[in-house]
Each structure stands twice: as structure tokens, then as C-alpha cells.
N, C-alpha and C positions, 0 to 999 in steps of 0.2 A: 372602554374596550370590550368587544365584545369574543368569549371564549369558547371555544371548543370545548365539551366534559364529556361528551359520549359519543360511540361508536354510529350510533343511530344519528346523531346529527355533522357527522363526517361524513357518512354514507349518501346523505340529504343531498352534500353538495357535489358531491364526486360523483355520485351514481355508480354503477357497476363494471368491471372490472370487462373489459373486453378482450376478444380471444386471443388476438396478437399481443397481449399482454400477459396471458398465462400458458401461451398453447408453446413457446419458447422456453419454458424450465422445464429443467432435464435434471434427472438426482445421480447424473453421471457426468462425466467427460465426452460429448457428441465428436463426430471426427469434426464437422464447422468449430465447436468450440476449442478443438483442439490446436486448429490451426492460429487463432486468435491466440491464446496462451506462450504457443511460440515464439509469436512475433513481435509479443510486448517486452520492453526492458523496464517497465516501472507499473508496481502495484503499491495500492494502500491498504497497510491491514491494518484493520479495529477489532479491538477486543474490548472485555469488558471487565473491570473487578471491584475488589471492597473497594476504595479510592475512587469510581466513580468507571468513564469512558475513555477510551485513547485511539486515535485513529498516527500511525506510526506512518512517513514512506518507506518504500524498500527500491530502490533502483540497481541493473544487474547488466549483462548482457544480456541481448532480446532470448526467450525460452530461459532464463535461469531459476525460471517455478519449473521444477520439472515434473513431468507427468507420468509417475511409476505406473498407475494402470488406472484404469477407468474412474475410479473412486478414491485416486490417493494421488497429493501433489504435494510437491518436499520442495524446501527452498530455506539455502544456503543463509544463517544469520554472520553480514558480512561486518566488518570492522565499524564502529559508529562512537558514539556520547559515551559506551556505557551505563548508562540509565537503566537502559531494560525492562522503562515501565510495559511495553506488550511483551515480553517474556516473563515477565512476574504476574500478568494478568491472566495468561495462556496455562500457566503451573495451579493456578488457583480458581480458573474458569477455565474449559477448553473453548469456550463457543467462538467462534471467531467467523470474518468477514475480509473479501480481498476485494478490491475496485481493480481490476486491471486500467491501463491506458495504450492506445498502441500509437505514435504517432502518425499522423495525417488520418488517424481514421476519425470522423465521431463515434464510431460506436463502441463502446465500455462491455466490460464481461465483469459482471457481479459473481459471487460465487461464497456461501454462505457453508458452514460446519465445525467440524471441530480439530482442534489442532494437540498435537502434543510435542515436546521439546525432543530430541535423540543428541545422543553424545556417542552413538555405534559409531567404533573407529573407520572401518569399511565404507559408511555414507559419508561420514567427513569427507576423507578422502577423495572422494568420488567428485567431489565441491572445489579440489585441488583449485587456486591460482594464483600463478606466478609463484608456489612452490609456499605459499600460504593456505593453511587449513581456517572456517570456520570455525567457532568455537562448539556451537551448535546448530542444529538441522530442524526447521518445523515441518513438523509429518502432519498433515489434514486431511483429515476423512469429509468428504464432500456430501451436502446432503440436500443444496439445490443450487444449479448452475446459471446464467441466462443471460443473454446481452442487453444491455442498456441501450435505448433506442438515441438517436447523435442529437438530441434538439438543444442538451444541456449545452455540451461544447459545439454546436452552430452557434447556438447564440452567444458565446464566452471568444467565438473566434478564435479560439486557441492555439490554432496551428497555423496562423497567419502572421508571416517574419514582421511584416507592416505592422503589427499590434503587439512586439516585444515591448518591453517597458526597458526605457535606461535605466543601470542599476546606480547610474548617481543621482539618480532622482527617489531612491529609498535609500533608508539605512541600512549602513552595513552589520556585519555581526559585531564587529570591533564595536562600533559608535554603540550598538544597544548593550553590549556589555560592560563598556566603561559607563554610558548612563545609571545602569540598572547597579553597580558597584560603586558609584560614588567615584571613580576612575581607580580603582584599587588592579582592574584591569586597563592595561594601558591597549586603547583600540584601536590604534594606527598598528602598533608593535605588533596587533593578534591577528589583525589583516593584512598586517602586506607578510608574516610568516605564513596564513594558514594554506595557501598553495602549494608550499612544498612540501607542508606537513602533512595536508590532502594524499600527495603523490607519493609518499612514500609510507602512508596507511593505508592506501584505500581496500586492499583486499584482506 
């Protein structure tokens, strides 16, 4: 197998960076970009810590990163696992990473900086729903913005209903956690509850 070890021999094969590839980041909120940020309901943030990488989803209503001003987008941390491994990575690295996705579009909005945790009652608030507060709020300071060009999801077909996958044709969460437990979790009983226990956490 043969490896990549140097910069110079990356560069060999890629060659150089052309303009429609850099002349698009922006170290702010563009109004184009802004519109984009709107109209997504689902981001992936990656952070980074001692423990290694973590790339988390986040899905909301479409605009629920909201855009306080040019350089700063806050978004509601909504009910989930508990884990919190990207909120312990965020406390002890700020660097952080969001993917947007909007549907039916190809094209993705990267957006790379750094993040910090708030617990200000007044921003919770602001996060209100269905009369449920977040716990916490991540505040990001933006330090390059830029849209992902659509070739990844043309070719992934993504938003094509014809290329849903049946979900009886994978496993469910129940089967992998009665497998991965020896069945100490019983995974019919965690699957046919977790809809209503979905619906009455979700926010």
C-alpha cells in the first residue's frame, strides 16, 4: 500500500487550489449564506478533545442555528442521550465545525470556529419550546464560512424518495442493543416504547 507522508506529495496529486474553491469563504455570515443557514433544520457539529474526534447531529426547526450577528450563531442544545461527549469536547477545546444540510439542495454550508457553552437565563429562554427550556446554548464565533459544492450528495442521491432504504432491511436500535448487552436490554420492549418516549422528550 502505498502512503501519503507529505504535504508535497499531496499537492503532486491534487494540484492547486482553484478560485471557485477559495474565492467563496467568507470570515462572516454573507446575506447568500445567511439565507442557507435559515433554511436548514439539520447540522453536524464536530469537535475535538483528549479522547480523540466526535462528529454529533443536531436537528431543529429549519433557522434553529440562529444568527445573532455576522460573526456569531447560537443554537439551542435540545434533549438527547446525555452523553455530551461534544459538549465536554467544546468546554475543553473551543475549535469546532458545523456541516449544514438543507433539503433538496446539494449544496452544504461548512462553517468552521469556535464555540463556547452559555447557561444566560435570558438566551435559554429565547430557545423556549413547547414551554421546555434547553439546558444549554452553544455561542460560535465564526472564523470561515463557505458552501460545499453538491457533487458529494448528487452522487449519494440523497434526496431522492426512490433511494429511501426500508428500515426492516437494517437494524433497529432495540436489536443492536439487546445484541451489544447480551439481551440484558430487551429490544422489541425499547423499540416499540421508543416513539412515545421520542414524543414526549423531544424538546
Amino acid at each position: 500500500m502505498s502512503i501519503i507522508s507529505t504535504i508535497e506529495q499531496l499537492e503532486a496529486i491534487y494540484g492547486e487550489t482553484g478560485l471557485t474553491s477559495t474565492a467563496k469563504v467568507a470570515d462572516r455570515v454573507t446575506p447568500h449564506y445567511r439565507v442557507m443557514i435559515e433554511k436548514s433544520p439539520f447540522v453536524a457539529l464536530a469537535t475535538s478533545g483528549p479522547e480523540g474526534l466526535d462528529c454529533s447531529p443536531r436537528g431543529d426547526l429549519p433557522g434553529f442555528v440562529r444568527i445573532h450577528d455576522d460573526k456569531t450563531l447560537m443554537m439551542p442544545d435540545r434533549r438527547g442521550n446525555n452523553r455530551v461527549d461534544s459538549l465536554r469536547n467544546i468546554v475543553r477545546d473551543p475549535r469546532i465545525g458545523l456541516l449544514f444540510l438543507i433539503p433538496g439542495s446539494g449544496n452544504t454550508l461548512r462553517v468552521n470556529g469556535r464555540g463556547q457553552l452559555s447557561t444566560d437565563a435570558e438566551l435559554l429562554e429565547s430557545f423556549r419550546m413547547e414551554g421546555k427550556l434547553p439546558r444549554t446554548a452553544l455561542v460560535m464565533t465564526i472564523d470561515e464560512i463557505y458552501f460545499q459544492c453538491a457533487r458529494a450528495i448528487v452522487r449519494a442521491d440523497l434526496w431522492n424518495p426512490d433511494k429511501r432504504v426500508d428500515c426492516q432491511e437494517i437494524p433497529s436500535p432495540g436489536q443492536i442493543l439487546a445484541a451489544m448487552t447480551a439481551n440484558a436490554v430487551d429490544g422489541d420492549e425499547y423499540d416499540r416504547e421508543w416513539p412515545e418516549r421520542a414524543r414526549k422528550s423531544m424538546w
